[in-house]
C-alpha positions as CSV (number, residue, x, y, z in Angstrom):
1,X,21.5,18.7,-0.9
2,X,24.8,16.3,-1.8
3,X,24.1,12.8,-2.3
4,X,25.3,11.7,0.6
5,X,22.7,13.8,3.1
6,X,20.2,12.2,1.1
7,X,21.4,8.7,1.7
8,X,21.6,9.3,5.3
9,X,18.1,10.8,4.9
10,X,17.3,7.3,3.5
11,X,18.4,5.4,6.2
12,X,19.8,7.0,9.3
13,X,18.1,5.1,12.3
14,X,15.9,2.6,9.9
15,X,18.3,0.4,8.5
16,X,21.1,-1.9,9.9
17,X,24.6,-0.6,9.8
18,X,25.7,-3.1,7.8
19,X,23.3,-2.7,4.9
20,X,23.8,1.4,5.7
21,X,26.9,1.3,5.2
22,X,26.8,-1.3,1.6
23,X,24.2,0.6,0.2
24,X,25.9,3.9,0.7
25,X,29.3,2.6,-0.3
26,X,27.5,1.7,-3.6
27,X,25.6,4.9,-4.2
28,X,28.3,7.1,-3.7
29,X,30.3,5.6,-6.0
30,X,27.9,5.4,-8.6
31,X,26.9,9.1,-7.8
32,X,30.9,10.3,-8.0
33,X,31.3,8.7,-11.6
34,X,27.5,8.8,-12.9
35,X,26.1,11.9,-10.6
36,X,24.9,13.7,-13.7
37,X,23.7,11.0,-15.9
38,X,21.9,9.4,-12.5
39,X,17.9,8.9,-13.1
40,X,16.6,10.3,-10.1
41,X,13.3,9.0,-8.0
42,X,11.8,10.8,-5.8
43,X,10.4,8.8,-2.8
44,X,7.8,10.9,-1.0
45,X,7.0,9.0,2.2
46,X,6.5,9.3,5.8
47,X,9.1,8.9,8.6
48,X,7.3,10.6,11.4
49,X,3.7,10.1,12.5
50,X,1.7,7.3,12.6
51,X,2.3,5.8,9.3
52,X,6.1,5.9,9.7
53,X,6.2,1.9,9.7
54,X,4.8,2.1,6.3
55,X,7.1,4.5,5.1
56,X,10.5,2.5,6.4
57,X,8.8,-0.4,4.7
58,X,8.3,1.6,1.0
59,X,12.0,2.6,1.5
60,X,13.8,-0.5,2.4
61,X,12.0,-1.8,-0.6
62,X,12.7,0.7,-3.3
63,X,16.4,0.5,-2.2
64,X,16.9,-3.1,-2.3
65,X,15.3,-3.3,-6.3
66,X,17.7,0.6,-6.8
67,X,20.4,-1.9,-5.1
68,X,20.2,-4.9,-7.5
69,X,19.4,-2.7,-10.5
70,X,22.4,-0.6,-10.6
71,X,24.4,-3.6,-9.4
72,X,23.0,-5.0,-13.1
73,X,24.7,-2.3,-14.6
74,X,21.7,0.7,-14.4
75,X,19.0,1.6,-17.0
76,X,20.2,2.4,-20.3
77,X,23.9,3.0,-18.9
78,X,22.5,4.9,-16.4
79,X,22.1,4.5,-12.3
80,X,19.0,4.7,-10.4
81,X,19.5,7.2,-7.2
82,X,17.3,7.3,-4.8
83,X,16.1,11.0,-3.9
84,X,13.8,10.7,-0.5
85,X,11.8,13.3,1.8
86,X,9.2,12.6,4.3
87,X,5.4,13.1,4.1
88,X,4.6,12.5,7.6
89,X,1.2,11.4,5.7
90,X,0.2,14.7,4.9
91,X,-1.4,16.0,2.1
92,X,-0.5,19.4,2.9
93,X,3.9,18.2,3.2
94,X,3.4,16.0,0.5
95,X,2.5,18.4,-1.8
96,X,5.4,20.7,-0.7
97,X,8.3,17.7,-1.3
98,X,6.8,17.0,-4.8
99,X,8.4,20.6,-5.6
100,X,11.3,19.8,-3.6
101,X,11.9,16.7,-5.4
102,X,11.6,17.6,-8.6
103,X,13.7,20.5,-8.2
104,X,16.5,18.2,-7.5
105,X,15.8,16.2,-10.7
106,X,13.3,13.3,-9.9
107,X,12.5,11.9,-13.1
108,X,8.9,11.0,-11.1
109,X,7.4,10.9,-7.7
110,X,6.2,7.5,-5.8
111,X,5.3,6.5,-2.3
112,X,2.2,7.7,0.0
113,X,1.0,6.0,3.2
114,X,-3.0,7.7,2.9
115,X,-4.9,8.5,0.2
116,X,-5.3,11.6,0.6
117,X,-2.0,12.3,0.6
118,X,-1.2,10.3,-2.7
119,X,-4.2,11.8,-4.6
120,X,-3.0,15.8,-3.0
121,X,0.9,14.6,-4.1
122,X,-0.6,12.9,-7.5
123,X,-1.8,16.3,-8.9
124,X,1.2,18.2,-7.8
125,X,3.5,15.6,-9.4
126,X,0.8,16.4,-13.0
127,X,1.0,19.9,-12.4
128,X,5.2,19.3,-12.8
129,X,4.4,17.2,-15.4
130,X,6.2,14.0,-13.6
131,X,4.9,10.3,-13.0
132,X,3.3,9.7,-9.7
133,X,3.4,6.1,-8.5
134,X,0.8,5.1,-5.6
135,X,2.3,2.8,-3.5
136,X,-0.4,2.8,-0.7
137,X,-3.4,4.5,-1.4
138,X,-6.8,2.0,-0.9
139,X,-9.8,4.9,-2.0
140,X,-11.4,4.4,-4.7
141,X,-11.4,7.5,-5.4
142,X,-7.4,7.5,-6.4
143,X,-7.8,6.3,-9.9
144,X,-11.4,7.3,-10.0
145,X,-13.1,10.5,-9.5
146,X,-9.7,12.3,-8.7
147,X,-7.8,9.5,-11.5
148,X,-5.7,11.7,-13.9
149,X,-3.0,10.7,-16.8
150,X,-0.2,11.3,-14.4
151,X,-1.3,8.8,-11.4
152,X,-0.8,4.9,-11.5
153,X,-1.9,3.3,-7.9
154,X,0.4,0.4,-7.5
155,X,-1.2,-0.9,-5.3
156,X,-5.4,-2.4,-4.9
157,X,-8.0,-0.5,-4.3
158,X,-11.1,-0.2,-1.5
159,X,-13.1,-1.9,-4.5
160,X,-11.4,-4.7,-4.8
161,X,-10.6,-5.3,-1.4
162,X,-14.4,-5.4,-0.7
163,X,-15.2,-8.0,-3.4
164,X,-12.6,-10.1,-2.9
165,X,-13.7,-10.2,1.0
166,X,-17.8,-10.6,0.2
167,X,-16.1,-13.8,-0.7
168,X,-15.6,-14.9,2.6
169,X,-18.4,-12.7,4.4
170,X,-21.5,-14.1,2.1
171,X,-20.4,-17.4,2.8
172,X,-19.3,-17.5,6.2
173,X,-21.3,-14.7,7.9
174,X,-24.7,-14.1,5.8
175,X,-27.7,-12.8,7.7
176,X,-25.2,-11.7,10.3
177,X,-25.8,-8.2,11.5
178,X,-23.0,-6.0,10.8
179,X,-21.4,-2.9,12.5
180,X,-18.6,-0.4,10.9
181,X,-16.5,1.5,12.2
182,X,-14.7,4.0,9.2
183,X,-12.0,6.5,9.5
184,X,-14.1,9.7,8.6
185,X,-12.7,10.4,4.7
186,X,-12.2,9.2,1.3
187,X,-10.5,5.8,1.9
188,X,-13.0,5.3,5.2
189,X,-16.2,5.8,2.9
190,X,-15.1,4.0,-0.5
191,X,-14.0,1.0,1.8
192,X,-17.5,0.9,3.9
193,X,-19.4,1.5,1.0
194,X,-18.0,-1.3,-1.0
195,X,-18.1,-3.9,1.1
196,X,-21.8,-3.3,1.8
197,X,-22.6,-3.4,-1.9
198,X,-20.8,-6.7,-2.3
199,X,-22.2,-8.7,1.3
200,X,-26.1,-6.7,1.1
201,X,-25.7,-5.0,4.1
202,X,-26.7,-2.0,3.0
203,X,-29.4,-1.0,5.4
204,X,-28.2,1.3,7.9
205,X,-30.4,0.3,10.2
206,X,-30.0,-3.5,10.5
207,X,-26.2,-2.6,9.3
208,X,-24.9,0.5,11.7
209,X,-21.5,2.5,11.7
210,X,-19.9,5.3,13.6
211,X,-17.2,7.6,11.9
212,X,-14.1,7.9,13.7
213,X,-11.3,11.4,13.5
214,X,-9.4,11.4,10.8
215,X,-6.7,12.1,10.9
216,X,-5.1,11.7,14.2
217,X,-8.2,10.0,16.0
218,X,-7.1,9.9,20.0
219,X,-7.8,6.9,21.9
220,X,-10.9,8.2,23.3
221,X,-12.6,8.2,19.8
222,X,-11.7,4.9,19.4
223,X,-13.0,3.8,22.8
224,X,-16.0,5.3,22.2
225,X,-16.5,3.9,18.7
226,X,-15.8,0.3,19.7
227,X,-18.1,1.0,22.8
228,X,-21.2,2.1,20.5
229,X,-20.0,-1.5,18.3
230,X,-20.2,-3.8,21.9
231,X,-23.9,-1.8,22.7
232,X,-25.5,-2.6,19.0
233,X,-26.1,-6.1,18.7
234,X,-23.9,-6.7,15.5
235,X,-22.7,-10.2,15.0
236,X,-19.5,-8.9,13.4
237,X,-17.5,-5.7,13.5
238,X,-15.9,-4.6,10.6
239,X,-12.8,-1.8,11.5
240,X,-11.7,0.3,8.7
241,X,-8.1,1.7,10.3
242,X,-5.0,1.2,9.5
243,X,-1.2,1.3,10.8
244,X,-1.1,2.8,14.7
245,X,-4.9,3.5,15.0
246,X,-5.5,0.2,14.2
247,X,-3.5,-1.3,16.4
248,X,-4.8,0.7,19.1
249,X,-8.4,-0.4,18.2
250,X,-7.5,-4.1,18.3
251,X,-5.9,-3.5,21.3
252,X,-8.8,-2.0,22.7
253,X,-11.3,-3.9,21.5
254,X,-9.1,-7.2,23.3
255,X,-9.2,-5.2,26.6
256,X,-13.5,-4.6,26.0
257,X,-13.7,-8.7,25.0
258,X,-15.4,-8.0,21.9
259,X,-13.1,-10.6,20.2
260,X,-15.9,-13.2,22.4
261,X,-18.6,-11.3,20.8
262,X,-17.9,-10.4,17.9
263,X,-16.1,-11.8,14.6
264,X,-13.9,-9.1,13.6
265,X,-13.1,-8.1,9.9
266,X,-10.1,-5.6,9.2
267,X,-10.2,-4.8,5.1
268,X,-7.2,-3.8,4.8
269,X,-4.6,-6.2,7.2
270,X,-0.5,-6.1,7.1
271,X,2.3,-7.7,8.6
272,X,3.5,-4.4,10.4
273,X,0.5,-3.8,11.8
274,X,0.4,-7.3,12.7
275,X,4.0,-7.5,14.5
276,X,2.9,-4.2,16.6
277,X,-0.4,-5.5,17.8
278,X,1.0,-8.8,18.4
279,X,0.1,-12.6,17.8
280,X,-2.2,-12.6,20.9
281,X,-4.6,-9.8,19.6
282,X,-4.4,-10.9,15.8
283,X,-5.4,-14.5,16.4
284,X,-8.8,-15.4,14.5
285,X,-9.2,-11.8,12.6
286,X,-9.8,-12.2,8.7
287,X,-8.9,-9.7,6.3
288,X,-7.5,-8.9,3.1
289,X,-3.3,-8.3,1.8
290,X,-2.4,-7.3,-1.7
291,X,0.8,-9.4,-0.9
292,X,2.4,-11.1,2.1
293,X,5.6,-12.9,2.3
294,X,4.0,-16.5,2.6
295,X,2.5,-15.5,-1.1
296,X,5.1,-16.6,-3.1
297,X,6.2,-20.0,-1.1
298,X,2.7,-20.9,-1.0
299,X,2.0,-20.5,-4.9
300,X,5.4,-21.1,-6.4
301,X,6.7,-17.7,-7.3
302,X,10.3,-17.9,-7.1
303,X,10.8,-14.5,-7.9
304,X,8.9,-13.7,-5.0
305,X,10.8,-16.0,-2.9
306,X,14.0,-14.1,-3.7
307,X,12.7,-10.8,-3.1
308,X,11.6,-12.5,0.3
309,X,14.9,-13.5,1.1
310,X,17.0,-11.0,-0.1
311,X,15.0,-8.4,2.0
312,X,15.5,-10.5,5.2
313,X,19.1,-10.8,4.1
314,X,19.3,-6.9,4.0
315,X,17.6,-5.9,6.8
316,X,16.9,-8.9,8.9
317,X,12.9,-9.1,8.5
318,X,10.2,-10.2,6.6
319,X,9.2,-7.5,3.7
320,X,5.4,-5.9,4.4
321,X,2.8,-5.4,1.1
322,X,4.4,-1.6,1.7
323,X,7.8,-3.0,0.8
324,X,7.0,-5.2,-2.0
325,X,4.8,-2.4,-3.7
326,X,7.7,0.2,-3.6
327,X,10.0,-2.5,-5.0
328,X,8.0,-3.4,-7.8
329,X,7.2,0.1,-8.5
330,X,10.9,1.0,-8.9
331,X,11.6,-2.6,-11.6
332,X,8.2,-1.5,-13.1
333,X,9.4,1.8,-13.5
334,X,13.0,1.1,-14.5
335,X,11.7,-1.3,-17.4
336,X,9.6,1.4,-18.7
337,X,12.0,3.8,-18.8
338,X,14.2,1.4,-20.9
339,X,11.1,0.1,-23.3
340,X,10.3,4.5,-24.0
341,X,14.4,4.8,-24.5
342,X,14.4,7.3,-21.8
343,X,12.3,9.3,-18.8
344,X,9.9,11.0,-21.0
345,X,7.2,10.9,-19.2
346,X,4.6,10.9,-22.0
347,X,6.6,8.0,-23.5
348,X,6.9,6.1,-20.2
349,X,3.1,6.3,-20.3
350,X,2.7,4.7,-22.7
351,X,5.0,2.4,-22.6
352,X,3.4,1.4,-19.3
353,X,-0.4,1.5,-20.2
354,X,-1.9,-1.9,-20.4
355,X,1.7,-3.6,-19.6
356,X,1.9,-6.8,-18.0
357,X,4.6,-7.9,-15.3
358,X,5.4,-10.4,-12.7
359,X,7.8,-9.8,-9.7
360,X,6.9,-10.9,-6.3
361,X,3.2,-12.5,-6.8
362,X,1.6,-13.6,-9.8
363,X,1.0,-11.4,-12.7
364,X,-0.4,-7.7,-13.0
365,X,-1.2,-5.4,-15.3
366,X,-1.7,-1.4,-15.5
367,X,-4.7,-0.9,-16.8
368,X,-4.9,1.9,-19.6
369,X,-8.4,2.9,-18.8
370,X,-7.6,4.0,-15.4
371,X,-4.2,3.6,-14.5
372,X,-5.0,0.8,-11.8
373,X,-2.6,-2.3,-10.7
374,X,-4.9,-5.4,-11.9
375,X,-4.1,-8.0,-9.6
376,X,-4.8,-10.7,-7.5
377,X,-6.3,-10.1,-3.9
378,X,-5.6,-12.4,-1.0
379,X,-8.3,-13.1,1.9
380,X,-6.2,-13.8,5.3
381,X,-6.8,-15.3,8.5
382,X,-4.2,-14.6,11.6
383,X,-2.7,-17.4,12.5
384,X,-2.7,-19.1,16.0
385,X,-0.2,-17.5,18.5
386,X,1.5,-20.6,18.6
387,X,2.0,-21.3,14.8
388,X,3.4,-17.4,14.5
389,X,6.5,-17.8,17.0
390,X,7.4,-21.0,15.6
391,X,8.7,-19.3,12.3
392,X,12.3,-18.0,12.1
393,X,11.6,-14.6,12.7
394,X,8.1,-15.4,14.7
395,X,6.5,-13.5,11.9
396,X,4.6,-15.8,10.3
397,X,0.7,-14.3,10.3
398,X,-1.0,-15.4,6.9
399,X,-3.1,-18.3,6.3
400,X,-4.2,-17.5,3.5
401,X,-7.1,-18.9,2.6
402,X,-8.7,-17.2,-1.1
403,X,-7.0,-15.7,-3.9
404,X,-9.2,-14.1,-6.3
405,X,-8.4,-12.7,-9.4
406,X,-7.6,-9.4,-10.3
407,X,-9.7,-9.5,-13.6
408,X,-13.0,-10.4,-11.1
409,X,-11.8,-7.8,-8.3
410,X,-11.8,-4.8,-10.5
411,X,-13.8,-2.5,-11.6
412,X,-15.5,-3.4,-14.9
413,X,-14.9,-1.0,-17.3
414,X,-18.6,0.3,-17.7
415,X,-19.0,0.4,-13.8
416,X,-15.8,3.2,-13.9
417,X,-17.2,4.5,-17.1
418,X,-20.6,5.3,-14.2
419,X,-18.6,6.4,-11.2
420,X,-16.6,9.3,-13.6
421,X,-19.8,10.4,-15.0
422,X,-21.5,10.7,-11.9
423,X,-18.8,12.9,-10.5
424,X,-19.3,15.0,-14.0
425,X,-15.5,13.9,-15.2
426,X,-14.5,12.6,-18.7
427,X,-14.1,9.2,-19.0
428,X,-10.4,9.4,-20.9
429,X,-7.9,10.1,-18.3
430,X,-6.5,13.7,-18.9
C-alpha cells in the first residue's frame, strides 16, 4: 500500500477538505524525503459499524498530535506516519489488521472501540511482539485477568468508572431500588458488577438486571429490556451501552417516559453519543467521562485548552474522550520512544512503566503493576437543552459536577493482586 492510499484511508469522507488536503500535503512530503526512516503507527479502529463515530474521533486525534509532532521536527529526526485499517469493532478483523499492520512496519498497534476487540488485538500485537495501546476499552478485564506486558489501556476502566460514580449514587440515590440493563459480555459484567460493589446494591432481587445482545443487539432487545426496567419498580435505571445502541436506548426509553419514572445513570457517557441522541433526550442523565472538552477550561489546563481548540480549528468540532485518548497516546508514545533512544519495544516499556505526563487534563500515570492509565474520573450531568445550543457549536453537554482522583478510583494494588489470582494468573505481567 503507498503512502498516499493510506492517507486517503485516513480520511476520505471524515475529514474536511481543507484539513485533507494540509495534512496530506504534509505527510507526503515527509514520506518522499523520510519514507524509510518514518516510525510507523498502526491505528486499528473502526470506520463501519456501530462504533464508527468512535473511530473518526481516535483518528482525527492521533493525526492532529502526528501533525504537530512532525511539524516540531519528528522523534529523534525521524517522522511519525500514520498507518490506519478498520476494525469495524471486531475482534475477529482486529486481529487480522494487527498482521497487516505490522507487516507494513508499525513500530506498535493502538486504537479499539470494544473491549473485546482491544484485549483479541492486544494479544495479537504480543504475539508480534509490538506495543498495543488501548484507547477505548472500559472491562476490567483489559489490564486484568487478560492484562499482559504488551497492553497499556489508555484509557479508565469499568472499576473506576463505578467508584467514581457510587460518589454520586450513595449520596444522591441510597435506598433507591435499582435496575440494570448490561450489554451481555466482558465490559457489560465488569461495569454492572462494580458499580453494585461500590452503591450496595448487590441483591438481585431488590437490585434486578436483564442482559441485552451483544454485539449487534436490534431494537427489539432493547425495547424489551427497557420494558422489563418500566414493569420492576426500580427507582433508577442504570444502562450499560454505548455509541449507536445507546442512543437508541435513550431514545427509546424517551418515547416509553421512563425519564418521568425513573433517574437514569449511563457509566460510561460521551459527547458523540451525546450530539446523536440530542440535547432533548440527554437533559438530566448523570454519568461518567474520562475527559470532555469543558475539562480543561473549567480546571485550568491550558494544554488542554489548546488541544481543544486546535481540534475545532482542524475539523470544525469539539474533540470527544475517543479523540483526546488517541492523541495523548500518540505524544505519550512519541516521548517514549525518544526517552528508550528508539522503538524497541522492550525499552519503550520500560521507559513508559510508572511514567507520569500531562496533556489535555490533569496528570496520569501508567502504572507498572498493570499497565493501567491512573487518572482522574469526572461525574457528569447533561446540561439543560437550552444551555447546550447556546455554545458556539451547540455542543456544550458537561456540567461537571465531581472529579475524583485517579489514585482513589483505581484498583489498589492488593485488590489486582486478588482478581489475577482468582483467575489462576501470575501477578507480574508476562
Amino acid at each position: 500500500m503507498t503512502f498516499f492510499a493510506r492517507a486517503t484511508s485516513l480520511f476520505s469522507g471524515k475529514f474536511p477538505a481543507r484539513h485533507f488536503l494540509a495534512s496530506v500535503t504534509l505527510l507526503m512530503a515527509a514520506s518522499l524525503s523520510h519514507s524509510a526512516d518514518s516510525i510507523k503507527l498502526g491505528l486499528n479502529y473502526p470506520t463501519t459499524g456501530r462504533y464508527k463515530s468512535e473511530g473518526v474521533q481516535q483518528a482525527q486525534g492521533a493525526q492532529l498530535a502526528i501533525d504537530e509532532i512532525n511539524a516540531k521536527g519528528g522523534i529523534l529526526g525521524r517522522p511519525l506516519e500514520l498507518l490506519t485499517a478498520n476494525s469495524a469493532a471486531l475482534p475477529d478483523k482486529a486481529v487480522e489488521n494487527v498482521g497487516t499492520l505490522a507487516s507494513a512496519g508499525a513500530t506498535m498497534i493502538f486504537g479499539g472501540a470494544t473491549s473485546a476487540e482491544a484485549i483479541a488485538a492486544g494479544k495479537e500485537s504480543a504475539k508480534a511482539g509490538l506495543l498495543y495501546f488501548a484507547v477505548q476499552s472500559y472491562a476490567n478485564e483489559t489490564t486484568e485477568q487478560e492484562g499482559h506486558r504488551h497492553i497499556f489501556r489508555e484509557s479508565y476502566n469499568a472499576w473506576m468508572t463505578a467508584k467514581a460514580l457510587s460518589m454520586y449514587m450513595n449520596q444522591h440515590l441510597q435506598n433507591k431500588r435499582v435496575f440494570y440493563v448490561t450489554p451481555d459480555y466482558s465490559w457489560g459484567y465488569s461495569t454492572e458488577g462494580s458499580l453494585r460493589k461500590f452503591t450496595n446494591t448487590e441483591d438481585p432481587q431488590t437490585h434486578p438486571h436483564t442482559l441485552v445482545k451483544f454485539p449487534k443487539p436490534r431494537k427489539a432487545d432493547l425495547e424489551a429490556a427497557l420494558q422489563e426496567a418500566s414493569q420492576s419498580g426500580a427507582d433508577v435505571l442504570v444502562i450499560i451501552q454505548f455509541a449507536d445502541d445507546l442512543a437508541t436506548a435513550l431514545s427509546i426509553a424517551h418515547e416509553m417516559g421512563l425519564r418521568d419514572k425513573m433517574e437514569i445513570i449511563v457509566p460510561n457517557l460521551s459527547l458523540g453519543i451525546a450530539i446523536q441522541a440530542g440535547p432533548a433526550l440527554m437533559e438530566g442523565i448523570v454519568g461518567a467521562v474520562p475527559w470532555c472538552w469543558e475539562v480543561p477550561y473549567k480546571y485550568g489546563y491550558e494544554r488542554g485548552q489548546r488541544f481543544v481548540e486546535d481540534y475545532v480549528k482542524a475539523y470544525g468540532q469539539y474533540p470527544d474522550s475517543p479523540a483526546a485518548s488517541a492523541y495523548s497516546t500518540v505524544y505519550e508514545y512519541a516521548d517514549a520512544v525518544k526517552r528508550a533512544g528508539g522503538t524497541n519495544t522492550d525499552k519503550v516499556i520500560n521507559a513508559l512503566e510508572d511514567h507520569t505526563y500531562q496533556t489535555v487534563k490533569d496528570p496520569q500515570s501508567w502504572r507498572a503493576l498493570d499497565h493501567q492509565n491512573v487518572q482522574s474520573v469526572y461525574v457528569v450531568k447533561m446540561k439543560p437543552r437550552d444551555e447546550v445550543v447556546s455554545n458556539k457549536l451547540r455542543a456544550d453537554f458537561f456540567d461537571i459536577m465531581l472529579s475524583i482522583p485517579g489514585s482513589f478510583a483505581v484498583k489498589t494494588p492488593e485488590e489486582w493482586q486478588e482478581t489475577r489470582e482468582a483467575a489462576g494468573k501470575p501477578l507480574a505481567l508476562q
